[in-house]
LOKE-841637 format. One record per residue (C-alpha): residue number from 1; x, y, z. Coordinates in Angstrom, 1 decimal. Example, Ala and Ser with C-alpha at 12.3 -4.5 7.8 and 13.67 -1.06 7.14 Angstrom:
@nr:1	x:12.3	y:-4.5	z:7.8;
@nr:2	x:13.7	y:-1.1	z:7.1;
This chain:
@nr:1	x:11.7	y:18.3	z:9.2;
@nr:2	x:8.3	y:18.1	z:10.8;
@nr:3	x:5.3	y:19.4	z:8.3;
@nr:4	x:2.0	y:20.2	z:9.2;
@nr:5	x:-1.7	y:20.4	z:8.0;
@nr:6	x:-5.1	y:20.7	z:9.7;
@nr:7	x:-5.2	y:16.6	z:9.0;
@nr:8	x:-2.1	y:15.0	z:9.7;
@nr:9	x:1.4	y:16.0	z:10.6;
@nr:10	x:4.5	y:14.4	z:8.9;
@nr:11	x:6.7	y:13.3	z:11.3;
@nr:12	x:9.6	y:11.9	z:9.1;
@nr:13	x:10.3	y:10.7	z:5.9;
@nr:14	x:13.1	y:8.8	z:4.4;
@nr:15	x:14.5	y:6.8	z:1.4;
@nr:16	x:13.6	y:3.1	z:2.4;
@nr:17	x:15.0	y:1.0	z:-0.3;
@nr:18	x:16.4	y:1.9	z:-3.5;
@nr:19	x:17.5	y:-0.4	z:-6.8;
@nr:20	x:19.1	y:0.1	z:-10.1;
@nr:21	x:20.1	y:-3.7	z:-11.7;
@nr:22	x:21.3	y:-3.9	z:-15.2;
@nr:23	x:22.7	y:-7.5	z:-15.9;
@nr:24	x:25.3	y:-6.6	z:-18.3;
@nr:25	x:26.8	y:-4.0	z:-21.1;
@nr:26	x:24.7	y:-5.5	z:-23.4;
@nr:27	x:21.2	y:-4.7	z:-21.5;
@nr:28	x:22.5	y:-1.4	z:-20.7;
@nr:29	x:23.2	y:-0.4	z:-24.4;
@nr:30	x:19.5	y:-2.1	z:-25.2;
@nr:31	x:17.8	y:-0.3	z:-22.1;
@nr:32	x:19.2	y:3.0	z:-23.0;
@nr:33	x:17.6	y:3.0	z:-26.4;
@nr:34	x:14.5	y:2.3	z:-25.2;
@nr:35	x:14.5	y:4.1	z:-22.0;
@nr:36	x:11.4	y:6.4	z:-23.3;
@nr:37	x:9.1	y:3.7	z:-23.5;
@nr:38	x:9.4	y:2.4	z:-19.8;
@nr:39	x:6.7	y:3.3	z:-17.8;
@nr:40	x:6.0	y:4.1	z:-14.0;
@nr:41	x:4.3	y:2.4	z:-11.8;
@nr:42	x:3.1	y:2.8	z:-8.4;
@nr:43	x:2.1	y:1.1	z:-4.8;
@nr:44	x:0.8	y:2.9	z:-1.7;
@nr:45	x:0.6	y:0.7	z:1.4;
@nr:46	x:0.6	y:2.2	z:5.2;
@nr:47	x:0.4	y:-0.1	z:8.6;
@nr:48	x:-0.8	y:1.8	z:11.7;
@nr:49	x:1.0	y:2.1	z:14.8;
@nr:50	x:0.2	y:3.9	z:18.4;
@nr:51	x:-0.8	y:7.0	z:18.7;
@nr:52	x:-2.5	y:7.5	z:15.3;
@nr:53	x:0.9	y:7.5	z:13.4;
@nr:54	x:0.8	y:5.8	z:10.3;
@nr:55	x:3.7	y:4.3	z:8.0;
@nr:56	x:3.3	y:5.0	z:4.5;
@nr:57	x:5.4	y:3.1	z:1.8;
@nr:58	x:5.2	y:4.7	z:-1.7;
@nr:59	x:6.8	y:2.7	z:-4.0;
@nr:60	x:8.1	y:3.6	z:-7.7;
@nr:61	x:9.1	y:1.2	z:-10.3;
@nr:62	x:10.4	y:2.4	z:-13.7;
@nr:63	x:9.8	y:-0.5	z:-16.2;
@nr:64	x:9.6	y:-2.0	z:-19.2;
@nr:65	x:5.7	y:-3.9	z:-19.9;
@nr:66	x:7.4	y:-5.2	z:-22.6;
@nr:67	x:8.6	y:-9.0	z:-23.0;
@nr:68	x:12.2	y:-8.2	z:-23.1;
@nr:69	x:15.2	y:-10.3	z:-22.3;
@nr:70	x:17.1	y:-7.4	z:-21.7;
@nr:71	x:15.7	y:-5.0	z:-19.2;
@nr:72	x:17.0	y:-2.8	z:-16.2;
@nr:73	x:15.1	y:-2.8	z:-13.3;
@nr:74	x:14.7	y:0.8	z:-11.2;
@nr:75	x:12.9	y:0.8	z:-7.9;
@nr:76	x:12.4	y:3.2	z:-4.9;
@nr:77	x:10.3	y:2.7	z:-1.6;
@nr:78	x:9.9	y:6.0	z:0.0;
@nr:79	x:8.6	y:6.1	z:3.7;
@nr:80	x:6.7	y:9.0	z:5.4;
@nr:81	x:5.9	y:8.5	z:8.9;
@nr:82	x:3.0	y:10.9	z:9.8;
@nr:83	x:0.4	y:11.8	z:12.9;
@nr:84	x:-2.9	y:12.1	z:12.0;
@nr:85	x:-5.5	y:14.6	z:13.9;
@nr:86	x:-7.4	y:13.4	z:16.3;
@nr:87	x:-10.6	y:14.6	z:14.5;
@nr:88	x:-9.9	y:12.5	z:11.6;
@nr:89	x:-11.9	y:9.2	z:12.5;
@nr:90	x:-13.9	y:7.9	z:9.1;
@nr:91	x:-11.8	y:5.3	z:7.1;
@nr:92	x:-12.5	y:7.0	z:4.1;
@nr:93	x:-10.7	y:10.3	z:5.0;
@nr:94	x:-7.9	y:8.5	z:6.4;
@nr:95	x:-7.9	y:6.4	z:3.2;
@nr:96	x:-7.4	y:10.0	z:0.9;
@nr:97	x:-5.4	y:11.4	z:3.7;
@nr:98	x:-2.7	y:8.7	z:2.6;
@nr:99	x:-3.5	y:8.4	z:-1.1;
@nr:100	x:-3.5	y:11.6	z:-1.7;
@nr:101	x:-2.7	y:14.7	z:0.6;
@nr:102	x:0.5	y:12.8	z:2.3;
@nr:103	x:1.2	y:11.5	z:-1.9;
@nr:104	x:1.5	y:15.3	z:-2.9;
@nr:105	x:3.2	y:16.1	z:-0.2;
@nr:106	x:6.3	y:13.6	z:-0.5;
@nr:107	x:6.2	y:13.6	z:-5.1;
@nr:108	x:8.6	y:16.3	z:-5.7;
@nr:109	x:11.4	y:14.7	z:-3.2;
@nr:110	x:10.0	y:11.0	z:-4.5;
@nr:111	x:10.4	y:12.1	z:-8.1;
@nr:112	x:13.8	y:13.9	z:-7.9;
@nr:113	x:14.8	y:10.6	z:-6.0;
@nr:114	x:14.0	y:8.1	z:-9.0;
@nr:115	x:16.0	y:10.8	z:-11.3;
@nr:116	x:19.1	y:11.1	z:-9.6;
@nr:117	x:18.5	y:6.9	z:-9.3;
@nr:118	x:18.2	y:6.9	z:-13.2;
@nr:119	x:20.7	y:9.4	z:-14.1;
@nr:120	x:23.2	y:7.8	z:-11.8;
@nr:121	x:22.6	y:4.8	z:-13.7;
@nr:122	x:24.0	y:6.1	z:-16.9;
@nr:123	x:20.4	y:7.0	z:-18.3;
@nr:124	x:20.7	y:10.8	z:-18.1;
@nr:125	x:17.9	y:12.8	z:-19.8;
@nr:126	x:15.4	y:11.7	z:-18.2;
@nr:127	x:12.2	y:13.4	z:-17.6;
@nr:128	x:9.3	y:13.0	z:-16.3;
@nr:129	x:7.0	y:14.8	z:-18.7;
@nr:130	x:3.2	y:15.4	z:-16.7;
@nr:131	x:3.4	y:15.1	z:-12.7;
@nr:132	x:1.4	y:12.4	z:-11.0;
@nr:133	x:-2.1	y:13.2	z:-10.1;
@nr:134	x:-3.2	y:11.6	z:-7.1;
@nr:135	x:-6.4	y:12.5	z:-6.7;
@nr:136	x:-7.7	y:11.7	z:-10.5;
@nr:137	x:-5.5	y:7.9	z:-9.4;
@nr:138	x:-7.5	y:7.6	z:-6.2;
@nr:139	x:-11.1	y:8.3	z:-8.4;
@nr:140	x:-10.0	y:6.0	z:-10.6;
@nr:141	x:-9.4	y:3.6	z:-8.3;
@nr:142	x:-12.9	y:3.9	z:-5.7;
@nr:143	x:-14.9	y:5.2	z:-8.0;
C-alpha cells in the first residue's frame, strides 16, 4: 500500500526483525509480575538511497531499567521505505519528515505489532496507556 502526503510518499513498509527471549519458566513467572514496570524505548535511524527514497528503521524495545537477573527481552525493527518530494531540500525538514510525520504515520501498525509480540509471549494485558508523541520527542531532542 502506497501512502501519500504533500512531503513524502511511503513506498512500503514491513516488519524487519522481531524478538521475544525469555530464558526459562522461572524468568517468565518473574517477568510477568513485573511486566508493568518495563518501559519502552525507542531508535529512529534512516540511510538514503537513489532517487530520494529513504529507509527508515524504527526500533521498539520493551524492557526492564532495572538490574534484574531475570528479564525477558522484546524487540521490533519496523522499516518504512518512502520517497520524499522533490521540493523538500533543507536537512532540517527531512530530519522532522523522518522523526516525526513518517513516525505517526507507521505507530498504530508499529504499536499493535509489539502487542501481538507481547501477548503472544504469554504476557496478555498489555496496554499501552498514552500514545507516543513524536513531535514533543523530536523538541526534546533538538531543542
Amino acid at each position: 500500500m502506497i501512502t501519500m502526503t504533500k512531503k513524502f510518499k511511503i513506498l512500503g513498509k514491513f516488519i524487519k526483525d522481531l524478538s521475544s527471549e525469555t530464558r526459562d519458566i522461572e524468568t517468565y513467572l518473574f517477568v510477568r509480575d513485573r511486566i508493568g514496570k518495563y518501559q519502552l524505548d525507542i531508535d529512529i535511524n534512516s540511510k538514503a538511497h537513489k532517487n530520494k527514497m529513504v529507509e527508515i528503521n524504527t526500533t521498539f524495545k520493551f524492557i526492564d531499567k532495572e538490574e534484574n537477573q531475570k528479564k525477558s527481552h522484546f524487540e521490533i525493527v519496523y522499516t518504512t521505505v518512502i520517497k520524499v518530494n522533490e521540493e523538500i531540500k533543507e536537512r532540517k525538514e527531512l530530519e522532522k519528515i523522518i522523526l516525526i510525520d513518517v513516525q505517526d504515520k507507521i505507530y498504530p501498525d508499529l504499536e499493535k505489532s509489539l502487542l501481538d509480540l507481547l501477548h503472544n509471549s504469554g504476557y496478555r494485558g498489555i496496554k499501552f496507556e498514552k500514545k507516543v508523541n513524536f513531535e514533543n520527542l523530536y523538541k526534546q531532542k533538538f531543542n
